[in-house]
N, C-alpha and C positions, 0 to 999 in steps of 0.2 A: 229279266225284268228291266225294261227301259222308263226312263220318267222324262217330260219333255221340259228338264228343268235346266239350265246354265250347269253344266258337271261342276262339283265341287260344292252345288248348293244344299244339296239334303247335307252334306257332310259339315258346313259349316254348321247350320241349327241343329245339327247332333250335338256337335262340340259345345253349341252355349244350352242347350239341354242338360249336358252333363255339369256343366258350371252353375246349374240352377234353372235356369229361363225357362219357364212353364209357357211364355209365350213361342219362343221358337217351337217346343213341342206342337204345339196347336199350330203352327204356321206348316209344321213340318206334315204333321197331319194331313193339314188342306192339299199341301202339294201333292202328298201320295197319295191321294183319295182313291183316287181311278186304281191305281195297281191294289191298294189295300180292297177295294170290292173285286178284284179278281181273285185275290187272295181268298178271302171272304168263299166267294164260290166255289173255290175246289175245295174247302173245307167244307162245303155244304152236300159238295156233291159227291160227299163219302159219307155223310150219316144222313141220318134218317129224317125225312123233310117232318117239317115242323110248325105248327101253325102260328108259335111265338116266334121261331129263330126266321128271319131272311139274310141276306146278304147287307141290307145296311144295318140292321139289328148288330149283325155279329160285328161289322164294324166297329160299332158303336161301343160295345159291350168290350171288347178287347181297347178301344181305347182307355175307357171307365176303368181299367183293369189300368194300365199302364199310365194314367192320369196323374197320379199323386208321387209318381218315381221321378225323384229327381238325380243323380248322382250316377247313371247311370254310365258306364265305362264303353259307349257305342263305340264299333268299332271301324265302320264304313256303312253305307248304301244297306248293303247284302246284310250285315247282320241286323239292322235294325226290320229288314222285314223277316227275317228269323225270330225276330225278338215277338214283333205285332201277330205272326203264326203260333209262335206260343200260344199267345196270349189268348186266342180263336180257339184253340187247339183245346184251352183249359173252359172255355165257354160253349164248345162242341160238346166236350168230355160231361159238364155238368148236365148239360141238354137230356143227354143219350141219360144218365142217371136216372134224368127224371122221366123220360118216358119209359123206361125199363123199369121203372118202380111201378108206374103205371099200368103197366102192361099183362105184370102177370108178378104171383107173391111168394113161388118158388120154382125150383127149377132152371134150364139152360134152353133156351131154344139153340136147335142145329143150326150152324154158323158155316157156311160155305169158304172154305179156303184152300183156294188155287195159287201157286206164287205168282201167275201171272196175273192175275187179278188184285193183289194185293194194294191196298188203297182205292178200289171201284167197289168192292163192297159196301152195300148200303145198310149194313144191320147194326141197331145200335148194338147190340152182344157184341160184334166182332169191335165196333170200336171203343168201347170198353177195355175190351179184352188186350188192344193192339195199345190202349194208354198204360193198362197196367202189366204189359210187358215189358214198355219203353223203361216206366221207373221200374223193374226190375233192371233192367241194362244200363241204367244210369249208374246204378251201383258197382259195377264192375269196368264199366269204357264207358265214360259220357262222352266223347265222340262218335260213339256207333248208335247211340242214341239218341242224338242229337240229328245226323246224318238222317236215321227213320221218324223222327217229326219233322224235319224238312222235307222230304221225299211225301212220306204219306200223308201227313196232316195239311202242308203248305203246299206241296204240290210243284218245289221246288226244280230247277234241273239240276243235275252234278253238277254243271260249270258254276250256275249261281252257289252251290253249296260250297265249291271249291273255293268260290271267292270270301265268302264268308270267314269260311278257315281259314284262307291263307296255304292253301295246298292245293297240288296239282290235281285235274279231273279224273284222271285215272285213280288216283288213291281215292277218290271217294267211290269212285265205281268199285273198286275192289273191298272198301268198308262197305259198301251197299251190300250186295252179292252176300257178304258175312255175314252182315246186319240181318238180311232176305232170311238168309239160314237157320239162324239163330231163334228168327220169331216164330218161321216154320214151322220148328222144333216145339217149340215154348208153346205156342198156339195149338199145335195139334193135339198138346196132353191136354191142356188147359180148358177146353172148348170143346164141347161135340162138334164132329166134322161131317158132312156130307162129303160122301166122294162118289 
């Protein structure tokens, strides 16, 4: 994730962000606009198109969400767009609710899961399915859950991931791989599967 800003700048208006400054947030904003609609898109282009949700919509809506947070403990670059993919993530997640309420009033529709696929699936079931495994995994390693809403929801790479952490690319690749396993697992009982 490159921004074509002076280095050091997103990281200062993080820092008066967390001091309070609601303006640096919104300045901060402007600056990443462009990567936050890329962000945007790969979050879109895992669930299920929408005739409310676009890419500046989600924008939007994840800003609205992270708006009123002031105090926030940002930690570089990387994590604050971990922090805005949340945030997408949680405005994804309600999307898919609502059209899955919509859709049909009981029941699972069959949810395709491949591991090599995982995150190119467009069904809201499946990402439903893949939020409410995450907060299962949150409960036991929030870093392996954290790793697969970066990966799957944000659409992260492991090096961006790694920089967020603070840890080498290999250890996220090797948390990936777990993480991959683990939902595999978790997903397959969870969810009718086509194979």
């Amino acid at each position: 994730m490159t921004d074509a800003v002076e280095p050091g700048e997103i990281t200062q208006l993080l820092h008066a962000h967390e001091a309070g400054s609601q303006e640096a947030f919104d300045s901060l904003v402007d600056i990443a606009y462009q990567q936050l609609k890329r962000l945007a898109r790969q979050q879109l282009r895992r669930a299920r198109p929408s005739a409310t949700l676009d890419t500046v919509a989600l924008v939007h809506e994840a800003y609205l969400k992270l708006f009123s947070e002031s105090g926030v403990e940002w930690e570089n670059r990387s994590h604050f767009y971990a922090v805005m993919a949340r945030a997408m993530r949680f405005v994804v997640v309600d999307n898919a609710r609502r059209n899955s309420a919509q859709k049909r009033g009981d029941g699972h529709r069959p949810a395709t899961l491949d591991p090599e696929r995982l995150g190119v699936d467009r069904d809201d079931d499946l990402t439903l399915a893949v939020d409410d495994a995450i907060r299962q995994l949150e409960t036991f390693d929030g870093r392996l859950a954290y790793v697969v809403e970066c990966r799957f929801f944000a659409g992260m790479t492991e090096t961006e991931i790694a920089e967020s952490l603070g840890v080498t690319t290999r250890t996220v690749q090797r948390e990936w791989r777990r993480a991959r396993a683990w939902l595999h697992r978790i997903l397959a009982v969870a969810t009718p599967v086509d194979t």
